[in-house]
C-alpha positions as CSV (number, residue, x, y, z in Angstrom):
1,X,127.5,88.5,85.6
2,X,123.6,87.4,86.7
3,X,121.7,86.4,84.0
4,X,117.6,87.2,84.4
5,X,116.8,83.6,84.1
6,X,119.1,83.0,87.7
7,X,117.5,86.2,89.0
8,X,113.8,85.5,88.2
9,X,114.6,81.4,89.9
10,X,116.4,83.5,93.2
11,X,113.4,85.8,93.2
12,X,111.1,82.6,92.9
13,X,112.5,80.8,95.6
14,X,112.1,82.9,98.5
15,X,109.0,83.2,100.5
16,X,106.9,86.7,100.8
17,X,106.0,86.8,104.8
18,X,103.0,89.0,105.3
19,X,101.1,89.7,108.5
20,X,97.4,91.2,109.4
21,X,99.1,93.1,112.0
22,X,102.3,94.1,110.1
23,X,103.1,96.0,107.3
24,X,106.3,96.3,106.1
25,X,108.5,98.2,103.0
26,X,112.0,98.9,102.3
27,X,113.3,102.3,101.8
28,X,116.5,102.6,99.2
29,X,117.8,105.9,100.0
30,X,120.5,106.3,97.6
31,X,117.7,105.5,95.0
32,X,115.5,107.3,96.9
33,X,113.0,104.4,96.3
34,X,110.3,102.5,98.3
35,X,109.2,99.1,97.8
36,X,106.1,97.0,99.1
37,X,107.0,93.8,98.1
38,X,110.1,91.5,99.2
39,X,110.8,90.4,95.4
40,X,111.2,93.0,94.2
41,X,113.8,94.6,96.6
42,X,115.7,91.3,95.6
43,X,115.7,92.3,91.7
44,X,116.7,96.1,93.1
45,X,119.4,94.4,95.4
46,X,121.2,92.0,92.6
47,X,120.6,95.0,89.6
48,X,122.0,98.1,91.9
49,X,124.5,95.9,94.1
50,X,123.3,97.6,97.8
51,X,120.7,97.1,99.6
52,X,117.4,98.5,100.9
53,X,116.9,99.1,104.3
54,X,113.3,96.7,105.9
55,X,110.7,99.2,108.0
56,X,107.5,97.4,109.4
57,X,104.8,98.9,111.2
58,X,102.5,97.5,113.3
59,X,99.5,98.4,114.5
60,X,98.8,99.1,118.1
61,X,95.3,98.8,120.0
62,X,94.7,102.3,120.1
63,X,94.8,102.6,116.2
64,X,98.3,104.2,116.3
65,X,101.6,102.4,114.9
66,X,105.2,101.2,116.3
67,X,107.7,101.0,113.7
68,X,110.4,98.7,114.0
69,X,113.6,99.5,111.5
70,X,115.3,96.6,111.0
């Protein structure tokens, strides 16, 4: 079993990548969820044991977006 000290010290240790250009959230379907930011789709990953699936868009020079599902 994780304690929430080891959680809160795996969350901590990983770095948040952001770009101007890119935005990117992750969509938990089976909790029907969406997340903006990387540590906390860690905490959802180690409490709910499965994953969320990574989306970014970026923005194009015609003000439209791609999205890459990753």
């Amino acid at each position: 079993m994780t304690t929430i000290p080891a959680i809160e010290n795996d969350i901590t240790s990983r770095q948040e990548i952001h770009s101007e250009n890119c935005n990117t959230i992750w969509i938990c379907y089976r909790c029907n969820l969406t997340f903006h930011k990387e540590s906390i789709v860690l905490l959802h990953n180690k409490i709910s044991k499965h994953s969320a699936r990574k989306i970014e868009f970026s923005q194009t020079k015609h003000g439209g977006a791609n999205v890459v599902d990753r």
